[in-house]
SERO-4910 file (N, C-alpha, C, O; in steps of 0.05 Angstrom, whole numbers):
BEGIN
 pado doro    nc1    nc2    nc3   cac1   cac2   cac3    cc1    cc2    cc3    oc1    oc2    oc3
  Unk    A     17    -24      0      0      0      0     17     25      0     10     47     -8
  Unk    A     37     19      9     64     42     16     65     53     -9     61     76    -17
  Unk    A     71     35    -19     90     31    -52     63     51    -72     67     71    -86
  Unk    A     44     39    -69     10     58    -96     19     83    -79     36     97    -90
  Unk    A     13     89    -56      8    112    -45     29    134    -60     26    155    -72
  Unk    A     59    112    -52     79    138    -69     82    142    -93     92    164    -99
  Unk    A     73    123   -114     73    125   -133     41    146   -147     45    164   -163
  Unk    A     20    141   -141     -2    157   -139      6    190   -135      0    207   -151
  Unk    A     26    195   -104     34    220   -101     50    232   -131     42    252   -143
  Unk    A     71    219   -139     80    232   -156     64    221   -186     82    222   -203
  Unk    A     47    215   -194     27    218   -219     20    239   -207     33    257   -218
  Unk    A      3    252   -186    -15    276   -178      5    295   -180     -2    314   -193
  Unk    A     37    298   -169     50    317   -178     64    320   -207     75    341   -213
  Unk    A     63    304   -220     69    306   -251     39    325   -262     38    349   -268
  Unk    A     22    308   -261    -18    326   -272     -9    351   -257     -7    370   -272
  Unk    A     -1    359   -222     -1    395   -228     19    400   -240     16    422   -249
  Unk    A     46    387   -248     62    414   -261     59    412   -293     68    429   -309
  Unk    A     41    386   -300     31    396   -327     12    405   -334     10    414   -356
  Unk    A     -3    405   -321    -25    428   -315    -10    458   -311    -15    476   -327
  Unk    A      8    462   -292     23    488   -289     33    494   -324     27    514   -338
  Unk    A     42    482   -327     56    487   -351     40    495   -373     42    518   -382
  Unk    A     22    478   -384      6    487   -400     -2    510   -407     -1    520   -429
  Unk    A    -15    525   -371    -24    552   -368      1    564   -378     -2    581   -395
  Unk    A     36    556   -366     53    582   -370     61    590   -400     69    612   -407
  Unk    A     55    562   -420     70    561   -446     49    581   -464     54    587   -488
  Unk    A     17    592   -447      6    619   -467    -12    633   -436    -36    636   -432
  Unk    A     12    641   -419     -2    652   -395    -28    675   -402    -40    688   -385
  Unk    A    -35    677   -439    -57    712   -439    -78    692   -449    -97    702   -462
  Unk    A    -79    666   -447    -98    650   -457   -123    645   -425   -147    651   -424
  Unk    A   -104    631   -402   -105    642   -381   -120    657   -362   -138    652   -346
  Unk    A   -102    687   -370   -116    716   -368   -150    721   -379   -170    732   -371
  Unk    A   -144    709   -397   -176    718   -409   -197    698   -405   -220    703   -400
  Unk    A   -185    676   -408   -205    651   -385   -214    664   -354   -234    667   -341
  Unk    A   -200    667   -353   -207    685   -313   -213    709   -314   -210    717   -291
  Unk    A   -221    726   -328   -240    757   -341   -262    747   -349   -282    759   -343
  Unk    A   -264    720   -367   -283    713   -379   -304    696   -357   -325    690   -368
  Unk    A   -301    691   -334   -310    671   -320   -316    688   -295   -328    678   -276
  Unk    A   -308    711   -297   -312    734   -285   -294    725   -248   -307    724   -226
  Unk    A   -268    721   -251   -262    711   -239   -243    738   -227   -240    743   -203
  Unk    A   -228    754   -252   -207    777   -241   -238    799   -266   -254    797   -284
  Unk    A   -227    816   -248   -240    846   -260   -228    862   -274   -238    884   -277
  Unk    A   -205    855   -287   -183    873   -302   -165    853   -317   -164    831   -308
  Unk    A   -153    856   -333   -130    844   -346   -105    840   -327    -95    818   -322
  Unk    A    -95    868   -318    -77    870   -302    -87    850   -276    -78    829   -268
  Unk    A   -100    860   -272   -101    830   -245   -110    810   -259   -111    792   -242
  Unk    A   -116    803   -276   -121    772   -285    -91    770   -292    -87    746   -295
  Unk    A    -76    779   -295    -42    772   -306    -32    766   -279    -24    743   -275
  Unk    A    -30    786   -257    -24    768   -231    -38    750   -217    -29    730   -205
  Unk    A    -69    759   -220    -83    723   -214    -70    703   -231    -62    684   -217
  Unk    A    -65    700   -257    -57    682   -273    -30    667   -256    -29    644   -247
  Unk    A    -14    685   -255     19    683   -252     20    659   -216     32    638   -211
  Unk    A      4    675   -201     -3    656   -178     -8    629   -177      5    613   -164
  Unk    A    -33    622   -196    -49    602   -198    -20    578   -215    -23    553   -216
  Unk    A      0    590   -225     14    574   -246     35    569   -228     44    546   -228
  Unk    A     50    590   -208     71    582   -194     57    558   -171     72    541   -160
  Unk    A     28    561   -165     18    549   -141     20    518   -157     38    502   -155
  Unk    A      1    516   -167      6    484   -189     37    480   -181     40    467   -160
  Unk    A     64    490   -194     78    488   -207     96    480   -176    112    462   -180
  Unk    A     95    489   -153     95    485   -127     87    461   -113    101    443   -102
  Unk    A     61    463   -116     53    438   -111     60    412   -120     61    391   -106
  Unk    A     67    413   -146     68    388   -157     95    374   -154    100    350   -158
  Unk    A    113    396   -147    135    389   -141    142    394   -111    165    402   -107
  Unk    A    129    390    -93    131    386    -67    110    362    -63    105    357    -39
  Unk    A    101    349    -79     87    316    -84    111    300    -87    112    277    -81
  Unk    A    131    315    -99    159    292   -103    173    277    -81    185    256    -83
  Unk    A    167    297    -56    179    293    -29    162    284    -12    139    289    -16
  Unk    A    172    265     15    151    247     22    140    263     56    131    250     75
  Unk    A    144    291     54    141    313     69    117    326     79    105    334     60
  Unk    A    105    331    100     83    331    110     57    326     78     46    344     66
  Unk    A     54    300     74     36    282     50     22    295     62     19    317     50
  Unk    A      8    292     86    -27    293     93    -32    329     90    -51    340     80
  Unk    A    -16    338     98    -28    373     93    -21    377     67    -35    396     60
  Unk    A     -7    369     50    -11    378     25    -34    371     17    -50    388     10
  Unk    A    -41    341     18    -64    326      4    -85    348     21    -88    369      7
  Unk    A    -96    349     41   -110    363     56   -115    396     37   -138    403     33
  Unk    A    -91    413     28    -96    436     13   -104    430    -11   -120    444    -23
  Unk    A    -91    400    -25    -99    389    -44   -127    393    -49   -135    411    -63
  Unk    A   -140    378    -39   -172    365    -32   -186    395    -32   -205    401    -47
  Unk    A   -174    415    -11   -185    442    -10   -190    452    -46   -209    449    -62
  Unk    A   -166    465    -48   -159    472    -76   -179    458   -100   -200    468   -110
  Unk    A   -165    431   -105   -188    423   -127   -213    428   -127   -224    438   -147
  Unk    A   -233    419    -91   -259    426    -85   -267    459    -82   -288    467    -73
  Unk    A   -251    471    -89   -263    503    -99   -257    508   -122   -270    527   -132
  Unk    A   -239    495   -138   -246    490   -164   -263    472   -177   -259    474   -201
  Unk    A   -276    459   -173   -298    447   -173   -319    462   -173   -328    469   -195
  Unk    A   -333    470   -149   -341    485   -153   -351    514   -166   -373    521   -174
  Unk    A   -331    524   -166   -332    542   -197   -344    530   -216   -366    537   -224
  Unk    A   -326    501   -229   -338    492   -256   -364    482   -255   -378    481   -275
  Unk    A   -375    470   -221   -397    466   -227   -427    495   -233   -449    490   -244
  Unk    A   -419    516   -224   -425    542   -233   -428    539   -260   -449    532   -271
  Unk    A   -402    546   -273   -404    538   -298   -418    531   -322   -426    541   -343
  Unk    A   -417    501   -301   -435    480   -324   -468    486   -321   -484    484   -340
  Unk    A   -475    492   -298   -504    501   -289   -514    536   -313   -534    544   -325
  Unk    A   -488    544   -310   -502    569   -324   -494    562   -357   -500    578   -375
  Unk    A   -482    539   -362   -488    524   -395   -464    543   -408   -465    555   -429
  Unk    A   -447    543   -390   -415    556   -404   -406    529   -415   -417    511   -403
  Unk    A   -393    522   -432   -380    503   -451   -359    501   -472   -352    484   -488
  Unk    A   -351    530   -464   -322    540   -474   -298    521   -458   -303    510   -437
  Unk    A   -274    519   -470   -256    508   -457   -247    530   -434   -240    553   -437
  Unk    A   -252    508   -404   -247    520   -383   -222    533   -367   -222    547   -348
  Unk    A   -202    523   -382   -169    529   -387   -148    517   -367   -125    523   -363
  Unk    A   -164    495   -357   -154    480   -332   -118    474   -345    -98    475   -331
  Unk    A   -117    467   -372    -98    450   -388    -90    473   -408    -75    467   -426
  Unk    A    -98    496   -409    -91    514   -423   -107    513   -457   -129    504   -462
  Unk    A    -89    525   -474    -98    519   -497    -96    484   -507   -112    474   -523
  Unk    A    -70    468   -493    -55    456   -504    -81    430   -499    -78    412   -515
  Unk    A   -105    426   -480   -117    403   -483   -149    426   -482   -152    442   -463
  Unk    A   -158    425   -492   -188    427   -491   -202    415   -468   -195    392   -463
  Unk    A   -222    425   -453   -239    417   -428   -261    429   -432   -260    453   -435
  Unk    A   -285    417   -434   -303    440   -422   -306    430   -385   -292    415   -371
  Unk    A   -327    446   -380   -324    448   -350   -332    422   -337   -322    413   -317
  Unk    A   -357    409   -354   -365    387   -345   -341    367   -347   -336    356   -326
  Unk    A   -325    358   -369   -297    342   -364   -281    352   -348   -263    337   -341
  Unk    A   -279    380   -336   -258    381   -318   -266    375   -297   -248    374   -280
  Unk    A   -290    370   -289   -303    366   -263   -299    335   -262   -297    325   -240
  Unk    A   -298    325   -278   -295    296   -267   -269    289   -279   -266    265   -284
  Unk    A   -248    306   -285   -217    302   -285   -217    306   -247   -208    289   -232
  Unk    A   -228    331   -238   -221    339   -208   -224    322   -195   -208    316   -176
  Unk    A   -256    303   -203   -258    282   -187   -241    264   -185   -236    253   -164
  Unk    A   -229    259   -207   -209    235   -201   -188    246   -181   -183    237   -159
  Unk    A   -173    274   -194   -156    283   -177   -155    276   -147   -138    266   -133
  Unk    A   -181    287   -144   -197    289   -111   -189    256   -103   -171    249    -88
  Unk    A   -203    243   -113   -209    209    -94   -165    203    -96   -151    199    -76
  Unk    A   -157    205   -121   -121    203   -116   -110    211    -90    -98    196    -75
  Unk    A   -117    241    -86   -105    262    -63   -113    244    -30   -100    242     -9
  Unk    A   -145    231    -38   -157    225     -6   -142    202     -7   -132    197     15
  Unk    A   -138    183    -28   -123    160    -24    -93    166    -10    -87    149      7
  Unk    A    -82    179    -13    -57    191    -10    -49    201     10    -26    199     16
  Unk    A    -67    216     27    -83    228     50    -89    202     65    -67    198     76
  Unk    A   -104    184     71   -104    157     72    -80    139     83    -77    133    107
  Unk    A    -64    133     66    -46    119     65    -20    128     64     -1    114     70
  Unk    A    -17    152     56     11    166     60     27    166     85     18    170    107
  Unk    A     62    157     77     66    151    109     86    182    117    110    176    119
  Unk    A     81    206    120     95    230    123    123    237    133    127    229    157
  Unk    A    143    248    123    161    255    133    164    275    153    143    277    165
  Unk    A    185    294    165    173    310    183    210    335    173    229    319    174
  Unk    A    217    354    167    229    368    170    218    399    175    196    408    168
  Unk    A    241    416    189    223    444    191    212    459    165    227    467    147
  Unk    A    176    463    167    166    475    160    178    503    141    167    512    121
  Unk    A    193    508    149    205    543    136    210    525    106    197    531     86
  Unk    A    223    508    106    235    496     76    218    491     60    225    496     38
  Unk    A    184    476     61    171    469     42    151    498     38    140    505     17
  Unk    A    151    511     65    132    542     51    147    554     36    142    556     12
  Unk    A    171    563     48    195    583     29    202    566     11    224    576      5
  Unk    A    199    548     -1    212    532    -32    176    539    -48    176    550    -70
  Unk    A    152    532    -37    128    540    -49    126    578    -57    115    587    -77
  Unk    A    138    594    -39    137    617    -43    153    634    -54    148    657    -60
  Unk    A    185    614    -56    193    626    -78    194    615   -107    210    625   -123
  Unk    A    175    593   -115    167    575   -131    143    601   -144    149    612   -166
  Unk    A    125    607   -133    110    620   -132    112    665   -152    101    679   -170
  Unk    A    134    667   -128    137    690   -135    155    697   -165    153    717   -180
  Unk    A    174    670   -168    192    669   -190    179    673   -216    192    681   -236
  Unk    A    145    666   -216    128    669   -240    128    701   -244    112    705   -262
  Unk    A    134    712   -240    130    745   -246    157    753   -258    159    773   -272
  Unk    A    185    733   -250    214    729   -266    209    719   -295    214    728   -317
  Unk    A    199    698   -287    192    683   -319    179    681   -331    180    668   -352
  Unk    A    155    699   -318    136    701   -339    120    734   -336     96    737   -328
  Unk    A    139    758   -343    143    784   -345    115    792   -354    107    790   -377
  Unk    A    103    801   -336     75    818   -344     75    836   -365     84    859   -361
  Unk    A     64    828   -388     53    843   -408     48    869   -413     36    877   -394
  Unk    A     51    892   -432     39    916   -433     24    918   -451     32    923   -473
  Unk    A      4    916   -446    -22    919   -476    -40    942   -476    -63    942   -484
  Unk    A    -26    964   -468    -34    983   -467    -31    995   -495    -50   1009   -503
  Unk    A    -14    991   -508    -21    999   -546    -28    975   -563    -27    974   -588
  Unk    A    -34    958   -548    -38    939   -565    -67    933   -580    -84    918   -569
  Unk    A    -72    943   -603   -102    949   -606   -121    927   -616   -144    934   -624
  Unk    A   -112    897   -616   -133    886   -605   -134    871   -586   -136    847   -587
  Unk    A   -133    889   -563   -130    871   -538   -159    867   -521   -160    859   -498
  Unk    A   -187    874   -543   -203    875   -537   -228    855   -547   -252    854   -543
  Unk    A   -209    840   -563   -222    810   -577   -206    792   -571   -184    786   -579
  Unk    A   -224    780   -553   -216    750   -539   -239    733   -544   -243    715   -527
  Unk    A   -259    733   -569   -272    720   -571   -278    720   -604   -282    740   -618
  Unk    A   -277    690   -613   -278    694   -633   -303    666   -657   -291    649   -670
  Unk    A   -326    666   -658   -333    647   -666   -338    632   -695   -349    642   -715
  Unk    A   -327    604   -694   -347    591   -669   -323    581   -639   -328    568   -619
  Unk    A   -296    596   -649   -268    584   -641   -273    583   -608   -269    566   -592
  Unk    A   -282    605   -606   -288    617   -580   -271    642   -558   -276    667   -559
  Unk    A   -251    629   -541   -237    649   -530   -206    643   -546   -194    623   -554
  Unk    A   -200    666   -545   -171    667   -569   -156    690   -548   -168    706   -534
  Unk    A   -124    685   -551   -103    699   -538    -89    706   -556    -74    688   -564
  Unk    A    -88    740   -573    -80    746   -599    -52    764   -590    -38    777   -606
  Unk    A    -46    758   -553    -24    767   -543      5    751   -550     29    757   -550
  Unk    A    -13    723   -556     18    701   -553     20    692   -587      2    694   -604
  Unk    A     43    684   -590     37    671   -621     41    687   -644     40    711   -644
  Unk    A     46    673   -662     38    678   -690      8    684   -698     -7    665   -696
  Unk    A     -1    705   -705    -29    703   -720    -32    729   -738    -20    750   -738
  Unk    A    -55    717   -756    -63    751   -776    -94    743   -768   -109    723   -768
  Unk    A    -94    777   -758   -123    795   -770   -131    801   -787   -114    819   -793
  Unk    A   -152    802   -808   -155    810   -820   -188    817   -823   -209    805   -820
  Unk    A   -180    846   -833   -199    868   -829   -217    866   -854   -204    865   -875
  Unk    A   -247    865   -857   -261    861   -879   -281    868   -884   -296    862   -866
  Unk    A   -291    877   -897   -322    886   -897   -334    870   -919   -320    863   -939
  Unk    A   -359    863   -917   -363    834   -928   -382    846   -949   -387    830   -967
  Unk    A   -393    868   -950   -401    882   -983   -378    882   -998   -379    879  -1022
  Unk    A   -354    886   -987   -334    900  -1006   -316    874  -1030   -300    857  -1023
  Unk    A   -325    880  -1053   -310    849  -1075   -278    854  -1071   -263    835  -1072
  Unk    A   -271    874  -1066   -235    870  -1053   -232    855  -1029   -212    841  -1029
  Unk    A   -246    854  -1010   -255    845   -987   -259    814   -990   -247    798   -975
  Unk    A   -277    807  -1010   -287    777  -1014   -274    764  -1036   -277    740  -1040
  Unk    A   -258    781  -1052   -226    771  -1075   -208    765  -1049   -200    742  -1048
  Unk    A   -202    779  -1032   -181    774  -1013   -186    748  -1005   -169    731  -1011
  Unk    A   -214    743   -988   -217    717   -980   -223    699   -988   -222    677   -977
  Unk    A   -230    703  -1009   -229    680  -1031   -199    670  -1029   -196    646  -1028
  Unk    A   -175    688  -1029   -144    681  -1044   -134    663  -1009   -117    647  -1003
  Unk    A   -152    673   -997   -137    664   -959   -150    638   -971   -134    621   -979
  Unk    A   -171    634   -972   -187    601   -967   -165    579   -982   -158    556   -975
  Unk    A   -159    594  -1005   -146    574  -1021   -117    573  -1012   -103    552  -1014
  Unk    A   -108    594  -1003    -81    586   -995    -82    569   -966    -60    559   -961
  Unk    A   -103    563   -946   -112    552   -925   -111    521   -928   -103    503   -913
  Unk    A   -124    518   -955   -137    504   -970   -103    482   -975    -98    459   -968
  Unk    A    -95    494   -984    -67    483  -1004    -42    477   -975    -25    459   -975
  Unk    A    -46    497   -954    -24    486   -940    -32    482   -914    -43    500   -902
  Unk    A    -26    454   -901    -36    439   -884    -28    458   -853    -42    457   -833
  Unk    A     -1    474   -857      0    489   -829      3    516   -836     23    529   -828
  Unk    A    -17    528   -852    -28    555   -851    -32    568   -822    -42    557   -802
  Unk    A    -21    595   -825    -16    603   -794    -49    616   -790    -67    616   -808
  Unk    A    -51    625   -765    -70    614   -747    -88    645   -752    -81    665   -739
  Unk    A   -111    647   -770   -119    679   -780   -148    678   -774   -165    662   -782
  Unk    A   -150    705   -755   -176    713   -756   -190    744   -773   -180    764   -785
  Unk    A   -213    737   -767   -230    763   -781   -243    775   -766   -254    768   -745
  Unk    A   -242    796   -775   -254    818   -759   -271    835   -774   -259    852   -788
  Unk    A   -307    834   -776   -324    833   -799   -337    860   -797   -351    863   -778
  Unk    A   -334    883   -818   -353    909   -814   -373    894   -829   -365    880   -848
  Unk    A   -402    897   -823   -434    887   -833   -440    913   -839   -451    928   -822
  Unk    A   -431    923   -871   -444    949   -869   -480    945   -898   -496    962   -906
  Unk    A   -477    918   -904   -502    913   -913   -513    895   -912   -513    883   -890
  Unk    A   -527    884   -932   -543    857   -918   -529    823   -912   -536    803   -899
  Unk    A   -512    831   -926   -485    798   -924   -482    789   -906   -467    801   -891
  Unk    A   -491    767   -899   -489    754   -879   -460    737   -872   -449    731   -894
  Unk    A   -447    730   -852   -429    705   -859   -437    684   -869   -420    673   -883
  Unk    A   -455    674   -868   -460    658   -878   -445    663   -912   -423    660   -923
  Unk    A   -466    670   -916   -470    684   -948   -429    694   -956   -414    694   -975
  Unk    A   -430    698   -934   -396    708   -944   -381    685   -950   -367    682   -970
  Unk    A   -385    665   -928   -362    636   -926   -374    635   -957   -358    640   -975
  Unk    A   -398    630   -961   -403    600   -985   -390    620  -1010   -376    608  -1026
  Unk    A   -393    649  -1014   -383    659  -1031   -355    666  -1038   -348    673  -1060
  Unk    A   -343    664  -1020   -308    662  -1019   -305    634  -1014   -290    623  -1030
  Unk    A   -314    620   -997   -307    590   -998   -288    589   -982   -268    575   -985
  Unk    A   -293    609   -958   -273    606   -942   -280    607   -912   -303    615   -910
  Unk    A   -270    603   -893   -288    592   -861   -256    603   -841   -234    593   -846
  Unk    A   -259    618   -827   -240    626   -818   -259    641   -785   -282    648   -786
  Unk    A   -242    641   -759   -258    642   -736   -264    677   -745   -247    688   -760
  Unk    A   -286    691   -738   -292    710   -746   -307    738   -714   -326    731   -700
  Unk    A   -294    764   -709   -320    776   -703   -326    804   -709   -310    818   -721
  Unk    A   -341    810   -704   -353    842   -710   -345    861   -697   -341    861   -672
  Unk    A   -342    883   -716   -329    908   -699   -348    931   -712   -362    920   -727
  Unk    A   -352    953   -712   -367    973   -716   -357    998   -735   -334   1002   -726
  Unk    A   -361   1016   -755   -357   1026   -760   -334   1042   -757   -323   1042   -780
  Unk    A   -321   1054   -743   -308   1069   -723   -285   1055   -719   -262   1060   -727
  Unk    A   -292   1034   -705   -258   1003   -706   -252    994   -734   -231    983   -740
  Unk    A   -274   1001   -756   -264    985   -777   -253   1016   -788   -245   1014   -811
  Unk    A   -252   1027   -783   -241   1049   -802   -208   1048   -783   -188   1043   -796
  Unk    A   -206   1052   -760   -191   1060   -749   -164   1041   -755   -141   1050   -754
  Unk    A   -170   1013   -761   -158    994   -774   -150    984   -798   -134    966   -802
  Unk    A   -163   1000   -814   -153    997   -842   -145   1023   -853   -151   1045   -844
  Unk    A   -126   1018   -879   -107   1041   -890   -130   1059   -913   -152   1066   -905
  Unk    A   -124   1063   -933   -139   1076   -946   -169   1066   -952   -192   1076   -949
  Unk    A   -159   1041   -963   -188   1022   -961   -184    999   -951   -163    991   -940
  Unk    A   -207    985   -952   -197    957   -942   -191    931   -970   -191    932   -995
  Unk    A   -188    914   -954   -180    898   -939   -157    903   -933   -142    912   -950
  Unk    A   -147    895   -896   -122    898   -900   -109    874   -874   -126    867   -857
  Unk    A    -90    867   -873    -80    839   -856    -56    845   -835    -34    850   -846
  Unk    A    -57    845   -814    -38    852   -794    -33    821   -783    -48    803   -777
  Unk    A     -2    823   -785     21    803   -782     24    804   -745     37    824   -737
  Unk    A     16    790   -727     17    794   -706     48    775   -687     43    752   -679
  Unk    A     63    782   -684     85    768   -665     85    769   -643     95    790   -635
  Unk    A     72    742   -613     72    752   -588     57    784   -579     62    801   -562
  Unk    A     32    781   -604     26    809   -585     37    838   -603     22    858   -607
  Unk    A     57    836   -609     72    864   -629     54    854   -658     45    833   -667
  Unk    A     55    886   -669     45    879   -699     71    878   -707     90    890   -696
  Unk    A     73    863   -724    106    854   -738    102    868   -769    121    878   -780
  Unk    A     75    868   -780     73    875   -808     49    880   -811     33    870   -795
  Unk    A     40    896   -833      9    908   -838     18    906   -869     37    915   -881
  Unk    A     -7    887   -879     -8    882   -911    -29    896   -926    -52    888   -921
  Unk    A    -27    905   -935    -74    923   -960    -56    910   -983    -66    924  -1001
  Unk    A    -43    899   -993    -41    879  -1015    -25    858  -1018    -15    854   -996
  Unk    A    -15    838  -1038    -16    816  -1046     -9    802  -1027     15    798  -1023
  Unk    A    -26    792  -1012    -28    775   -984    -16    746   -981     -3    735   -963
  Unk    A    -29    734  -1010    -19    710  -1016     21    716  -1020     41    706  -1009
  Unk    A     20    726  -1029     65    718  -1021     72    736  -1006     95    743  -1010
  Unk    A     58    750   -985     66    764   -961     69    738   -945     89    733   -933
  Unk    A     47    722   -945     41    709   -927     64    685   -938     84    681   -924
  Unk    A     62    676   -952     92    658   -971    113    662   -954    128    646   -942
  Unk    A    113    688   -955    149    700   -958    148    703   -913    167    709   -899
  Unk    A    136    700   -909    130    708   -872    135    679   -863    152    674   -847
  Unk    A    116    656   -878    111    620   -867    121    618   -886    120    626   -909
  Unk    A    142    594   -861    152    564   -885    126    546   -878    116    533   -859
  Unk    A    119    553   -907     84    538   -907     99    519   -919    121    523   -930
  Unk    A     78    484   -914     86    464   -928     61    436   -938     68    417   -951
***
């Protein structure tokens, strides 16, 4: 029984620091999961709520390695998961079904699978809790290794300034859903779906989408200045790309003389702004293959 118990402990500390990890490898994916869930009230504090929640995982899971007061970890363990739980069961009651970001971008959840990932977590931790046989050294060493485990996330993972960053106000994109246009490679592109420069453009995206299997990762951003629906737009360009609406005012403020036009996004910086031949901008930017 010795032997499951320790082996159990470190599977539960491998799941938090890959769970930690996940969150750190697109910490604005994160951020906007916990704004969106109405969890932080600001960006800026959803970036230090974020940074917490990733050193705490990332703490935990590696103080499961050691065979060091087991029962109060499992004990915060059991805490922790069961208020995350709760949340998701919130969640699932108010028919949220977006990925919950437990695993980051890198595994998809909605809330109802993460609730019964927790469960398992949970019954692991009580087993462990249970049967764990504890070590005993002074206390100062496993808080102060959790708190500077903890604080180091604000070293390695440097809070953001998105204060010029002008679309730091679309984190939603359908049917994709929540999108982080802070981290990564991606293009915007700006369109108005009356306009035949507009629906020539996306016509030339579909097919170049079309032709190369790791086409980088592009959204739209749709002025509705007449009756065209998306609908009506996909089947007529023949092209399906995550899409949302912006208003008069943002669509002007975003494009150059006229439209269409495609912003090259790096981590967040605009790297390049295209209003023409998109197809070998985009060539000459991706080793498409």
């Amino acid at each position: 029984m010795n032997y499951l118990s320790k082996t159990l402990q470190v599977l539960l500390g491998v799941t938090f620091i890959f769970s930690a990890y996940t969150k750190a490898v697109a910490p604005g994916f994160f951020e906007i999961t916990l704004m969106d869930q109405g969890l932080a009230s600001s960006r800026a504090f959803a970036g230090h709520m974020a940074r917490f929640f990733i050193g705490l995982e990332f703490a935990l899971g590696f103080l499961m390695f050691f065979p060091f007061y087991v029962k109060q970890i499992m004990q915060f363990t059991l805490l922790l998961l069961g208020g995350f739980t709760v949340h998701l069961t919130y969640l699932w009651f108010i028919g949220d079904t977006e990925n919950c970001g437990c695993f980051g971008e890198m595994i998809s959840m909605t809330p109802e699978q993460s609730i019964l990932k927790n469960g398992v977590m949970m019954a692991v931790a009580f087993v462990i809790f249970k049967t764990g046989q504890p070590q005993r050294i002074s206390k100062k060493i496993p808080i102060g290794f959790a708190g500077a485990v903890i604080f180091s996330m604000w070293l390695f993972l440097p809070m953001p300034n998105h204060e010029d960053f002008p679309f730091d106000t679309f984190t939603h994109f359908e049917p994709k859903g929540r999108v982080d246009l802070s981290s990564g490679k991606n293009l915007i592109a700006v369109l108005n779906m009356d306009c035949e420069h507009c629906q020539e453009a996306a016509t030339e995206l579909g097919k170049l989408q079309r032709l190369y299997k790791n086409f980088p990762k592009l959204y739209v951003l749709f002025y509705q200045e007449g009756s065209t629906s998306v609908e009506a737009f996909e089947n007529l360009t023949q092209s399906s790309f995550p899409y949302d609406f912006i208003n008069v005012n943002t669509f002007f403020d975003l494009i150059g003389d006229a439209p269409p036009r495609i912003y090259y996004l790096n981590n967040g910086e605009v790297d390049q702004i295209w209003d023409a031949n998109f197809s070998q901008n985009i060539l000459n930017t991706f080793d498409l293959e």
